[in-house]
C-alpha positions as CSV (number, residue, x, y, z in Angstrom):
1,X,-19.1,22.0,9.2
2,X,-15.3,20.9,8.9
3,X,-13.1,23.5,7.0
4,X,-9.6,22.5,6.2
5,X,-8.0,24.7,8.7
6,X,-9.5,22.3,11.3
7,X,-7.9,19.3,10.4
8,X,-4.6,18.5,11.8
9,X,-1.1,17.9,10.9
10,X,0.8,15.1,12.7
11,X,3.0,15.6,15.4
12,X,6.8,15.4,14.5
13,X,8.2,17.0,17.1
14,X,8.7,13.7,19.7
15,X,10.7,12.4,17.8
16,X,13.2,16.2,17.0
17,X,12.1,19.9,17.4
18,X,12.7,19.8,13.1
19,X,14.9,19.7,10.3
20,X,17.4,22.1,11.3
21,X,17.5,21.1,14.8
22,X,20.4,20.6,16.6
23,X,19.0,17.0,17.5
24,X,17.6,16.0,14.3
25,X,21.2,16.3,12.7
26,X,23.1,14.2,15.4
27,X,20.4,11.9,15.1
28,X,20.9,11.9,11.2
29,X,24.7,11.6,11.3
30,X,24.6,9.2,14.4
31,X,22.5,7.0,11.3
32,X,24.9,7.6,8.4
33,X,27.7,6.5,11.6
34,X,25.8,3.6,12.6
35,X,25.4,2.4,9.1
36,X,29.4,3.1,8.2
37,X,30.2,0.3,11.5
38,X,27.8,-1.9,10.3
39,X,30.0,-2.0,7.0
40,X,32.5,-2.8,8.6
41,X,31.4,-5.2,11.0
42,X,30.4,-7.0,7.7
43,X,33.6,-6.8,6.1
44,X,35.5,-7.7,9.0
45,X,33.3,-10.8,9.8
46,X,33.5,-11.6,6.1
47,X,29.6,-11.4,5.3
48,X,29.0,-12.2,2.0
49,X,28.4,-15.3,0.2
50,X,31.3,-17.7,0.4
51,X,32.1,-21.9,0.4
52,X,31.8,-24.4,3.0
53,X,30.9,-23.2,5.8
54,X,30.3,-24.7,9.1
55,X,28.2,-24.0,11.5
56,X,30.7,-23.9,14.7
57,X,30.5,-21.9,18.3
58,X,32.4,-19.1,16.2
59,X,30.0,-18.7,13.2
60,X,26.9,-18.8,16.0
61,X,28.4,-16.1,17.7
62,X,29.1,-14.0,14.6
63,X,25.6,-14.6,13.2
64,X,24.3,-13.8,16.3
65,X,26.2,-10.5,16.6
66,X,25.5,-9.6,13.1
67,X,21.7,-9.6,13.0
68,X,21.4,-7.9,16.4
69,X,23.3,-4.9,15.0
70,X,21.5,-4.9,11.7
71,X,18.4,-5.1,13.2
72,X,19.4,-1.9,15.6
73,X,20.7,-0.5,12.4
74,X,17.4,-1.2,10.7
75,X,15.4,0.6,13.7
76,X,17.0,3.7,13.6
77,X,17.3,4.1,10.0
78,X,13.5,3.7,9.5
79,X,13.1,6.4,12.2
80,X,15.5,8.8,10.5
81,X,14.4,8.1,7.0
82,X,10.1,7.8,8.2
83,X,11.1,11.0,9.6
84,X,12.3,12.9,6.8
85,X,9.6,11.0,4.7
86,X,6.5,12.9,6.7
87,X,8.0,16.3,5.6
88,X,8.9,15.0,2.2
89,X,5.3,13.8,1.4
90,X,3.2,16.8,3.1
91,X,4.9,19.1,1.2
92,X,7.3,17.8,-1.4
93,X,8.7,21.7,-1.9
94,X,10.6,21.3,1.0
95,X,13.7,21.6,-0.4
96,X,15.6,21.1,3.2
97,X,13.3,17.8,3.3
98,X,14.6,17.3,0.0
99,X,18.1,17.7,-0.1
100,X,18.1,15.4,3.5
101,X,16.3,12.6,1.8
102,X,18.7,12.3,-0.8
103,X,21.4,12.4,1.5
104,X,20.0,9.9,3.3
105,X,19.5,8.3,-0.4
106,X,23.4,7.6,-0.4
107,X,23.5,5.8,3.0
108,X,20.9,3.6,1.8
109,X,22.3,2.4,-0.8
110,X,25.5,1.1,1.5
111,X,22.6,-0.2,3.6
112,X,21.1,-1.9,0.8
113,X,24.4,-3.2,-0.4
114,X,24.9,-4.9,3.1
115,X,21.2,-6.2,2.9
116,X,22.8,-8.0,-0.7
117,X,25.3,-9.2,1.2
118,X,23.8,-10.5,4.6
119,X,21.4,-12.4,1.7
120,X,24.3,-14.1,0.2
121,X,25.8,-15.0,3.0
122,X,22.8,-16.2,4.5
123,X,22.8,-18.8,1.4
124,X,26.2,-19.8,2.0
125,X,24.9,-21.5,5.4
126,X,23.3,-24.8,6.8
127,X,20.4,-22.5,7.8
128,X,18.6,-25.7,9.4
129,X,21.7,-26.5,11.6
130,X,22.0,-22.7,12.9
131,X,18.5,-22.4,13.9
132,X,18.9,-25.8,16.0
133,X,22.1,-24.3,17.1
134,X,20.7,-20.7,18.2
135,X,18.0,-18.8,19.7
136,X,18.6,-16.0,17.7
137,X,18.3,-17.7,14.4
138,X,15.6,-19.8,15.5
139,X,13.8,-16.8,16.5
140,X,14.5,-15.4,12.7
141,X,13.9,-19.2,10.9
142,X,11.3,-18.1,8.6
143,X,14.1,-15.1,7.4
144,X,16.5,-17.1,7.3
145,X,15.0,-19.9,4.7
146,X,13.7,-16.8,2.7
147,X,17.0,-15.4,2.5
148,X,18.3,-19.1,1.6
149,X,15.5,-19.1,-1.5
150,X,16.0,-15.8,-2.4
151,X,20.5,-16.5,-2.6
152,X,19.3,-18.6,-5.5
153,X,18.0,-15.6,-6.9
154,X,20.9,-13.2,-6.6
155,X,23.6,-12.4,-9.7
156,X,27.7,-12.1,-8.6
157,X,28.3,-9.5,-5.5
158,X,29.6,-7.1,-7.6
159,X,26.7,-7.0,-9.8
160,X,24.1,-6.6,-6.9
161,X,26.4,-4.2,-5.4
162,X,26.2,-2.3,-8.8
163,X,22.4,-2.5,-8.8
164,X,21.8,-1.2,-5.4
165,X,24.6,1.5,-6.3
166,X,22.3,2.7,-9.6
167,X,18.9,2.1,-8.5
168,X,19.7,5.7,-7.0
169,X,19.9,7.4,-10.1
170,X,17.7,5.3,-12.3
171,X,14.8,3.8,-10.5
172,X,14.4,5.6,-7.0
173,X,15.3,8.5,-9.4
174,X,12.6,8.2,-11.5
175,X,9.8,7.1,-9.3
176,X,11.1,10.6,-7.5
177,X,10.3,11.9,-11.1
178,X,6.5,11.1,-10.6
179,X,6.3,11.9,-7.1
180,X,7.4,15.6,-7.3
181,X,5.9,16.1,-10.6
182,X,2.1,14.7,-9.2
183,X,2.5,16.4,-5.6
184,X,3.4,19.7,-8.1
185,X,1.0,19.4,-10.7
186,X,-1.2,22.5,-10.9
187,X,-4.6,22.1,-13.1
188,X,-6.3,24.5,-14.6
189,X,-10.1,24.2,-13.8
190,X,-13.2,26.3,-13.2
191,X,-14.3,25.8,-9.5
192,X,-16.9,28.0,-7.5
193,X,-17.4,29.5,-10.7
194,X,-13.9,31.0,-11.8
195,X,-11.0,29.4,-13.3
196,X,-8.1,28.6,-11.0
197,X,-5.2,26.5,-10.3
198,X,-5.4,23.8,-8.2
199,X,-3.2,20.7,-6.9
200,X,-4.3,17.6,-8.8
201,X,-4.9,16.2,-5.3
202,X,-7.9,18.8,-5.1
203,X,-9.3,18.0,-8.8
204,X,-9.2,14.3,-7.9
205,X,-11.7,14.7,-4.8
206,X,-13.9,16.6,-7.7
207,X,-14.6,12.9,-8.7
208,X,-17.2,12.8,-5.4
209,X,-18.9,15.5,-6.1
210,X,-22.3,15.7,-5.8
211,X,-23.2,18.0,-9.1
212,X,-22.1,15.9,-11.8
213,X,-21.0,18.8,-14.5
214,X,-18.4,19.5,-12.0
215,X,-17.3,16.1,-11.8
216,X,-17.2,15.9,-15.7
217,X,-15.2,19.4,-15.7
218,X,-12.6,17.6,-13.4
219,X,-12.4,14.6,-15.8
220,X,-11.5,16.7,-18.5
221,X,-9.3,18.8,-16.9
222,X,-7.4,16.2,-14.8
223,X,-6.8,14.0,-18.6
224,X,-5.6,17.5,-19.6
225,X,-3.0,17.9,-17.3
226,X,-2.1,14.1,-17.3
227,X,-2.1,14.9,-20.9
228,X,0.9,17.1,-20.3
229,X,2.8,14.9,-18.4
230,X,2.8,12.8,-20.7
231,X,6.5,12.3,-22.1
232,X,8.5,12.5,-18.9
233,X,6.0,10.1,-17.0
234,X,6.3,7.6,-19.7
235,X,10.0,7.9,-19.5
236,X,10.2,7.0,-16.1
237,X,7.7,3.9,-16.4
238,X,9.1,2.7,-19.5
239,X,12.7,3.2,-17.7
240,X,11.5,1.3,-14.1
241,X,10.0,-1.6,-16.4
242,X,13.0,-2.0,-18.3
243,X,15.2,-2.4,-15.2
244,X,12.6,-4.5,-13.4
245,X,12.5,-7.0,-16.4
246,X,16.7,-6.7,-17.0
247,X,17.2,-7.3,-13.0
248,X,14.6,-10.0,-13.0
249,X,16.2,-11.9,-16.1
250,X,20.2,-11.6,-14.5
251,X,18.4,-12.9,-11.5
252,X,17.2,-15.9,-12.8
253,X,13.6,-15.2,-12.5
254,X,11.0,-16.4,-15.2
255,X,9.6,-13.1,-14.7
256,X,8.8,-10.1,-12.8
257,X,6.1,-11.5,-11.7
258,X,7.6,-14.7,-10.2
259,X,9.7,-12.3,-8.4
260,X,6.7,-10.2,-7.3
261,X,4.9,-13.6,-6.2
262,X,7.9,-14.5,-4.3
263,X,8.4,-10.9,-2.6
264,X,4.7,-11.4,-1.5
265,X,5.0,-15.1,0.1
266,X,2.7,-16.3,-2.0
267,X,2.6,-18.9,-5.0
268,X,1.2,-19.0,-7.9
269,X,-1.5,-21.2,-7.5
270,X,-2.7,-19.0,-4.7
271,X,-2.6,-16.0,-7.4
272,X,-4.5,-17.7,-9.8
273,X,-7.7,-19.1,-7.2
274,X,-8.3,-15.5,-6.0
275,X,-7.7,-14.2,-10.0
276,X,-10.2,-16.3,-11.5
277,X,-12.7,-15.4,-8.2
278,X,-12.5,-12.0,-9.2
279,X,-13.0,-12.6,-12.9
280,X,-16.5,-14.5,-12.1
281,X,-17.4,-11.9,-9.7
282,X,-17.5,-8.8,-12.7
283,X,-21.1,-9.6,-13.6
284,X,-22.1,-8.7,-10.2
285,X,-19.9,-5.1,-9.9
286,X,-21.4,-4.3,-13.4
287,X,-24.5,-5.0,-12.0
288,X,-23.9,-2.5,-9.1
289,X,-22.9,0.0,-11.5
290,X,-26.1,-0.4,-13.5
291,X,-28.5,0.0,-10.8
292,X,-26.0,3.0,-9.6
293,X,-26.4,4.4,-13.0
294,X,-30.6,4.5,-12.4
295,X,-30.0,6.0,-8.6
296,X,-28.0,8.9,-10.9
297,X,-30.9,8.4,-13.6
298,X,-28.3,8.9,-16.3
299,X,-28.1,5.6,-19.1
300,X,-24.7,4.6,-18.1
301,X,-22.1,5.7,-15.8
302,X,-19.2,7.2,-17.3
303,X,-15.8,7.3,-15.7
304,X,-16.4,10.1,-13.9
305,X,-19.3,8.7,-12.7
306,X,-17.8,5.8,-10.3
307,X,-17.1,7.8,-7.1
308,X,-20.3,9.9,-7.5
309,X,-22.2,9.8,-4.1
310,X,-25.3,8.2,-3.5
311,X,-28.2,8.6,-0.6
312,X,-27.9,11.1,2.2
313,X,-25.5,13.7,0.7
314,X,-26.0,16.3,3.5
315,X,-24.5,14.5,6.6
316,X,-21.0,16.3,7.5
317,X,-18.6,14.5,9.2
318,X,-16.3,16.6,11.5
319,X,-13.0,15.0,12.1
320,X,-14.2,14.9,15.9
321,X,-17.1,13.2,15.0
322,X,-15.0,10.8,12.7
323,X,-12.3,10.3,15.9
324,X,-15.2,9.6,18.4
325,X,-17.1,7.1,16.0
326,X,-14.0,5.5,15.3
327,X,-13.1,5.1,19.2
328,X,-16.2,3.7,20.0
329,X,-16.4,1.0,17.2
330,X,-13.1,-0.2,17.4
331,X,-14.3,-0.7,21.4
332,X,-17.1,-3.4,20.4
333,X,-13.9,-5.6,18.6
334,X,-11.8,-5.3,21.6
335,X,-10.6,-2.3,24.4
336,X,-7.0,-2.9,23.0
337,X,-8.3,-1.4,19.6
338,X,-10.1,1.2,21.0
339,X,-7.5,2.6,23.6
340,X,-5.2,2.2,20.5
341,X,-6.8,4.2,18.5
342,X,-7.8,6.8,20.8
343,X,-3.7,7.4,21.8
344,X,-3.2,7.6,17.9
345,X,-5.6,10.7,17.7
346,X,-4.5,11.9,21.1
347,X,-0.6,12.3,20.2
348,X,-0.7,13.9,16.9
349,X,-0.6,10.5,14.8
350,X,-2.6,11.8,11.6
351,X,-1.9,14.5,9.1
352,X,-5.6,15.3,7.6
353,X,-5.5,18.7,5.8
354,X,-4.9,18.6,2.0
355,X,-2.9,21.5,0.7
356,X,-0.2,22.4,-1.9
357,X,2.5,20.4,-2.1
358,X,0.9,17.6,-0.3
359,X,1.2,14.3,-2.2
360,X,-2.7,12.7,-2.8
361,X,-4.0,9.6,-1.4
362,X,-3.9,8.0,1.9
363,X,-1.4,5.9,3.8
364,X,0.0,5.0,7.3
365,X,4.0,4.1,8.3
366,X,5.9,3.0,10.9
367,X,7.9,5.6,12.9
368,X,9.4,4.1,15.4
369,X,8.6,0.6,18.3
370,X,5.0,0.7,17.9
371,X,4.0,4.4,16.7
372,X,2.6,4.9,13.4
373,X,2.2,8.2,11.1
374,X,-1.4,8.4,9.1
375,X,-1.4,10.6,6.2
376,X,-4.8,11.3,4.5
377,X,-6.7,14.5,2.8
378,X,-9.5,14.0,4.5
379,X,-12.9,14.8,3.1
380,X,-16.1,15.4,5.6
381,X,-18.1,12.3,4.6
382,X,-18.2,8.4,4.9
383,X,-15.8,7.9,3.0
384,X,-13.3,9.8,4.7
385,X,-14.3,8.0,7.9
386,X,-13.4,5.1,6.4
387,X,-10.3,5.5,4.8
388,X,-8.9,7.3,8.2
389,X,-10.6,3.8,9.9
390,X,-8.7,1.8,7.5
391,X,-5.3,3.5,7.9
392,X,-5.5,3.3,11.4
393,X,-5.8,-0.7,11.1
394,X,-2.8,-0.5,9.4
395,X,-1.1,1.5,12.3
396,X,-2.4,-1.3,14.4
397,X,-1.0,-3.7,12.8
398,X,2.5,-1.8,13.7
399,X,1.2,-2.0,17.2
400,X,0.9,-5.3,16.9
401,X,4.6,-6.1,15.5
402,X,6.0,-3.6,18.0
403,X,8.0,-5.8,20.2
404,X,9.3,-7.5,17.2
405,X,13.1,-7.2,15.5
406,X,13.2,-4.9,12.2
407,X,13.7,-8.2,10.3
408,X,10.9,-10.0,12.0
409,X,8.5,-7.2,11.2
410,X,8.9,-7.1,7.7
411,X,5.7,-8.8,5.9
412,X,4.8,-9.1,2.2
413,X,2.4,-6.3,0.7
414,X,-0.4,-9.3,1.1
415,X,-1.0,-9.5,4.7
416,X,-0.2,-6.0,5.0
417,X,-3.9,-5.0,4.7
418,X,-5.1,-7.6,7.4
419,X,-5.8,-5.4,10.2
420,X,-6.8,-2.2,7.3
421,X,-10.1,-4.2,6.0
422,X,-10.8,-5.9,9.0
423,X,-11.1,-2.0,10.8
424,X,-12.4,-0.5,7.7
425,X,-15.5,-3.4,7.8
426,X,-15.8,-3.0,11.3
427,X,-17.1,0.8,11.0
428,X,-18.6,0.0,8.2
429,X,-20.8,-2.6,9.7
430,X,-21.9,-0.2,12.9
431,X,-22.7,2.0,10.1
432,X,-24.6,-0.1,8.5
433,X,-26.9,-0.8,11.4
434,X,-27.9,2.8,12.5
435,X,-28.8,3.9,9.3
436,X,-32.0,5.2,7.6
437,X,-32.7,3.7,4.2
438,X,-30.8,6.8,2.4
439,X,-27.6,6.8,4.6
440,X,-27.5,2.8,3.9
441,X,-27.4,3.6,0.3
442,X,-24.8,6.2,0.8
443,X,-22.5,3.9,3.3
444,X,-23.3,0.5,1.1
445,X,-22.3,2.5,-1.8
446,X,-19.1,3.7,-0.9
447,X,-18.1,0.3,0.2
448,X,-19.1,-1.5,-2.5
449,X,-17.4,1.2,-4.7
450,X,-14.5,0.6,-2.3
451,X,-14.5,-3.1,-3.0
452,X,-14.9,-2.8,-7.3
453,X,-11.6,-0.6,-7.1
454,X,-9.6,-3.4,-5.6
455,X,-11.4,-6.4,-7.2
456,X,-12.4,-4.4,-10.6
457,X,-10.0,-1.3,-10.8
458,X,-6.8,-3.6,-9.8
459,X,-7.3,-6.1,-12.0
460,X,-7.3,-3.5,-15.0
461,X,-4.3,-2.5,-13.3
462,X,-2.6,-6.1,-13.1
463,X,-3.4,-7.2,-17.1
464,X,-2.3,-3.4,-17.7
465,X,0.9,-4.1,-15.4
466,X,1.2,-7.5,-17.2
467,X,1.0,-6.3,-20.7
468,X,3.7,-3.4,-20.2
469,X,6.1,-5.9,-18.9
470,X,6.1,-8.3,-21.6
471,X,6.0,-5.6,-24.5
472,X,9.3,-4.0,-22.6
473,X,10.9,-6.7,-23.3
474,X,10.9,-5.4,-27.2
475,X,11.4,-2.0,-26.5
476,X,10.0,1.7,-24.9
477,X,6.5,2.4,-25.0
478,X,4.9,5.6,-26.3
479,X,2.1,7.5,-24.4
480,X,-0.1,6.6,-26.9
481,X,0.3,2.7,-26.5
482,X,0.6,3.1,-23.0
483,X,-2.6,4.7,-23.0
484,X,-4.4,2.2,-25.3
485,X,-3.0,-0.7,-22.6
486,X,-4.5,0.7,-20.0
487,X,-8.2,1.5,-22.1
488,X,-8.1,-2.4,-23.4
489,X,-7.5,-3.4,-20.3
490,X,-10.7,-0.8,-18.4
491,X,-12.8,-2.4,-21.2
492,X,-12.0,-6.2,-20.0
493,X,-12.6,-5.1,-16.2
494,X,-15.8,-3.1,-16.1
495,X,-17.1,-4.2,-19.2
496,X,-20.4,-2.5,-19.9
497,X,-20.5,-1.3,-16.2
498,X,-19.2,2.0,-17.8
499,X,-19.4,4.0,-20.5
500,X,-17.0,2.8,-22.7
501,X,-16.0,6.5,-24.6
502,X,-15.2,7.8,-21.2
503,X,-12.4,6.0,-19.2
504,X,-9.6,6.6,-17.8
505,X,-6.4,6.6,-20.6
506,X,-4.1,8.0,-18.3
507,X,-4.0,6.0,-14.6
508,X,-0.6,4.8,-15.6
509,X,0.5,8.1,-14.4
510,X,-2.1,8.5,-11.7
511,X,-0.6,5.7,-9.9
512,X,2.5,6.1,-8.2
513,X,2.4,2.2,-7.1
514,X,3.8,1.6,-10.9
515,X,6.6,3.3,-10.5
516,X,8.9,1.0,-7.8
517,X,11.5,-1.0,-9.0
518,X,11.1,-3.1,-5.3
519,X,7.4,-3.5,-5.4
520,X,6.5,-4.6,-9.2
521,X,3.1,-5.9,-9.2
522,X,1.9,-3.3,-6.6
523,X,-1.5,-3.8,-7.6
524,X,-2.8,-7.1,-6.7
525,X,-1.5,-7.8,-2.9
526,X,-4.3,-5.1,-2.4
527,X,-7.3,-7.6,-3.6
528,X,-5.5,-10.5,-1.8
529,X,-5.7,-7.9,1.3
530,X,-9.1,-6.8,0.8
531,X,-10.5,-10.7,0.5
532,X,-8.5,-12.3,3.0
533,X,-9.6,-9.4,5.2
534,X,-13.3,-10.2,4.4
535,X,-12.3,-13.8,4.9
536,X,-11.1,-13.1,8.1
537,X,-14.2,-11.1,9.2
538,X,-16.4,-13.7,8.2
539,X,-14.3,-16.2,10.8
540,X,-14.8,-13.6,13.5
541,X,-18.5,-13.0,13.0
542,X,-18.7,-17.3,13.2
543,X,-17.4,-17.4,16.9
544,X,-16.1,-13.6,18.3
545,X,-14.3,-14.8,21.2
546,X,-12.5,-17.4,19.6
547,X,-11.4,-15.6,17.0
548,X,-10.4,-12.8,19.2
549,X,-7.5,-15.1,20.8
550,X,-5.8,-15.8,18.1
551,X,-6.2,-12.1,15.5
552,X,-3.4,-10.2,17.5
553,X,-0.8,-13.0,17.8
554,X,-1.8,-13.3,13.9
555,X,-1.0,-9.4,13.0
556,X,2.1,-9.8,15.3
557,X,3.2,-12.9,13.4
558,X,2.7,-11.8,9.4
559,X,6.9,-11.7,9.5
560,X,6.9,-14.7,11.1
561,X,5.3,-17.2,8.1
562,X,3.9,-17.1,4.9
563,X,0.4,-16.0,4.2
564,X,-0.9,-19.6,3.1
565,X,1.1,-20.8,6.7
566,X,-0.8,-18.4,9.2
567,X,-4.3,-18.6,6.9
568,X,-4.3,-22.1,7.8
569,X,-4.3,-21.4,11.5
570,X,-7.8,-20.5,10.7
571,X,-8.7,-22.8,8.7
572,X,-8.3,-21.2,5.2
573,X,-6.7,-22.9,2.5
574,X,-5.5,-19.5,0.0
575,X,-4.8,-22.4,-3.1
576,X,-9.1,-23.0,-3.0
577,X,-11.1,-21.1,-5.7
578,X,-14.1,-21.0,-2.8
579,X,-12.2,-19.1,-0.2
580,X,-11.7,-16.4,-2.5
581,X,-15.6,-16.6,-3.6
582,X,-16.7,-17.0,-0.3
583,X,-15.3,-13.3,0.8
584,X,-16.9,-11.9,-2.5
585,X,-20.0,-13.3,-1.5
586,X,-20.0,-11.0,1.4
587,X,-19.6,-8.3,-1.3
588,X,-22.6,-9.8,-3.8
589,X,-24.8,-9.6,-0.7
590,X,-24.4,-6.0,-0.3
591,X,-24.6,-5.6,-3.9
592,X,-27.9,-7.5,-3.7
593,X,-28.7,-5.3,-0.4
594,X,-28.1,-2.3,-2.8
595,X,-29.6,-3.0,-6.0
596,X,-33.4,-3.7,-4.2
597,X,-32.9,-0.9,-2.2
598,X,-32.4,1.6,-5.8
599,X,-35.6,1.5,-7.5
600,X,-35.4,-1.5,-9.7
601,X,-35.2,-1.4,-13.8
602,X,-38.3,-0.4,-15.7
């Protein structure tokens, strides 16, 4: 059986021996250096947004030489900062990790400030004309005409320059604020029969428990200890709304979410299609929760109910057995994915062992060309499997975009789960067709589960999202509204699908994807990732090999276009209500797979 001390921690070291290494801080102050030229490159070639310019041999050549040191600026900064980031978030009492990310803090700003101003610029040119004009803009057209929308968009230089100077102690500082105090938090509960104190990241997993008092203990103590937190985490969300909605209105946004739409390359029509998708598809998730609720024989599920297992419960899966199943999947998509993910394992990619100080949750980032960091607290079952499956998608996806620029490779939040779902339903899938009636309740389960969090659960997280933002406008929030938001808007998701005396008040502080001043609206990109995913899966089940030609130039492309742009190269129109319905019907058929495979009602 996999004990914790098994799992591994991810390998650091290629990149410098450690924080207080002799190469680590020449690399750092080579950074802060390379940052401090690229200032003055800028000021010396006059970027920022000025009149009448042309679009001569000289302004070519100082684009030109511009974006190719920002982009090298760009690369090593991610490194550096990626770098200090993996220490930072596998144990956030690091206080050398600490005091280097705030160092680091400061340069970004200047970086930031120079991103302001490369923006304004950018919107100051006959775009059109330099990308006839140069292979190095045409190569970066889609940026380009983003940056020209987005100049629109932008207050006085000095004021962004201000902004990007205070997000450091206001925004960044409070979102900081909920990352240190949830990586921190220690709960009191009784486990293996005697009370102790635990990380929150270790009460959470309670929530898949098999023995469902000791879920319901968890419940109770986790809204304890959230219960605590209270003030000082609705400080720093009423304080990141209030600067979100104050930076959106000086930027001439109609509202936070017009900027979110906009940060995510999508429209609003698009929004609204998958939206209203999701809203007819609730009668079928509370449907799944019913006949979950008679697998559990218990009336109704309750909260703490939703991530209860179901079906085989005793099948252990070692990380080895995870990394060879994994392997050997990806190898029936293609021998690129496979070989992929076998170097990931092989050089020390993933950090799997949950332990104090160790932020919850699961995520992957770039370090550096095309190498990736996957961070998990990984639990012996499916679902672990899965998430580690899905999070090494997203380290493909890196792969993928590893021969591109820094500015090429940055993509919206909405195509950023393309390769995740598509891996995650790939192992899924083999899964699927292995299994004995029991383990096909446990694995459709968990994926079905999977799929009401980011169709269900985010949606009571958008109208909750939604609802803050417009009652900021009047003034701070008190943890007791905040609370009753986020209960309204769990009763308009899941319905009767759950008991409606136990929900979840408090997952405005759970969730530290509310507390970002640059990604407002974290929430829904998720369910446009999860369905285009599907949507995308379907395609490939239609005609493998054709699809195969075209799905790595696609993951290598998502900075190239916008999402409705490379969803048309196959064939999928993102403004039609039956695309979006079409990939929930792939969930409905499992959920029909599911409910006649529970003994049915009465």
């Amino acid at each position: 059986m996999t004990t914790t001390q098994s799992l591994p921690h991810w390998n650091m070291d290629v990149v410098y021996p450690g924080l207080d290494s002799p190469e680590f801080a020449q690399g750092f102050a080579r950074a802060i250096q390379e940052i401090e030229a690229l200032a003055q490159l800028f000021d010396a070639s006059q970027i920022e947004k000025r009149d009448d310019l042309n679009i001569d041999e000289q302004m070519i050549r100082t684009f030109e030489t511009v974006i190719e040191r920002y982009n090298a600026v760009l690369a090593s900064t991610t490194t550096i900062y990626v770098y200090i980031s993996c220490f930072v978030s596998t144990n956030s009492r690091d206080e050398v990790a600490q005091a280097r990310a705030s160092e680091l803090g400061n340069a970004l700003v200047t970086l930031s400030q120079l991103e302001t101003r490369l923006t304004a610029w950018l919107g100051s040119l006959d775009v059109e004309r330099l990308i006839a004009h140069s292979t190095v803009a045409h190569a970066h057209a889609y940026v380009l005409r983003r940056a020209k929308e987005q100049s629109v968009h932008m207050m006085s230089p000095a004021e962004e320059a201000l902004a990007a100077e205070l997000n450091a102690s206001a925004g960044r500082a409070w979102s900081k604020l909920h990352s240190n105090m949830t990586s921190q938090l220690a709960v009191n509960i009784e486990l293996d029969g005697r009370q102790q104190q635990v990380p929150m990241s270790v009460v959470r997993n309670q929530a898949s428990s098999a023995q469902r008092e000791t879920r319901h203990r968890a419940y109770e103590a986790e809204l304890a200890a959230w219960k605590e937190t209270g003030v000082p985490l609705a400080a720093a969300l009423n304080s990141i709304k209030g600067e979100v909605n104050a930076l959106a209105r000086r930027r001439r946004w109609g509202s936070a979410l017009d900027a979110s739409l906009f940060a995510n390359s999508i429209d609003r029509e698009t929004l609204d299609a998958m939206m209203s998708a999701a809203r007819a598809s609730f009668p079928d998730f509370r449907r799944y929760m019913h006949a979950k609720a008679r697998a559990l024989q218990i009336p109704q599920l309750a909260w703490y109910d939703i991530f209860a297992p179901l079906g085989t419960t005793d099948r252990v899966w070692a990380f080895s057995e995870a990394e060879q199943f994994i392997v050997k999947q990806f190898g029936t998509f293609s021998e690129r994915l496979s070989n992929f993910a076998a170097r990931a394992f092989r050089e020390g990619w993933i950090d799997a062992e949950p332990r104090p100080g160790k932020h919850d949750g699961a995520y992957c980032t770039p370090l550096r060309a095309d190498e990736s960091r996957v961070f998990t607290n990984y639990k012996a079952n499916f679902d672990g499997v899965t998430t580690l499956a899905h999070e090494l998608g997203h380290a493909y996806h890196n792969f993928n975009l590893g021969e591109r620029t820094e500015l090429q490779r940055s993509m919206p939040m909405t195509l950023a789960e393309t390769a995740s779902i598509f891996c995650e339903t790939i192992v899924n899938q083999a899964a699927l067709k292995k299994a004995n009636r029991e383990e096909r309740i446990a694995i459709l389960e968990a994926s079905i589960q999977g799929a009401c969090q980011v169709v269900v659960d985010i949606s009571s997280r958008f109208l909750f999202e939604q609802n803050v933002f417009e009652r900021r406008k009047q003034r701070e929030l008190s943890v007791d509204e905040l609370n009753e938001i986020m209960l309204q808007a769990q009763r308009d998701t899941y319905g009767d699908g759950l008991d409606q005396q136990t929900l979840h008040p408090y997952m405005w502080a759970v969730k530290g994807h509310y507390y970002s001043t640059e990604l407002s609206y974290y929430n829904y990109p998720y369910m446009f990732g999860l369905l285009f995913g599907l949507g995308l899966y379907a395609r490939y089940q239609l005609d493998p090999e054709a699809f195969k030609k075209g799905y790595d130039e696609l993951l290598s492309s998502t900075g190239l276009a916008d999402a409705a742009t490379l969803a048309s190269h196959f064939g999928i129109d993102l403004h039609s209500e039956a695309f979006w319905t079409a990939s929930l019907d792939i969930v409905r058929r499992d959920i029909d797979t599911f409910c006649e495979l529970i003994q049915p009602e009465g």
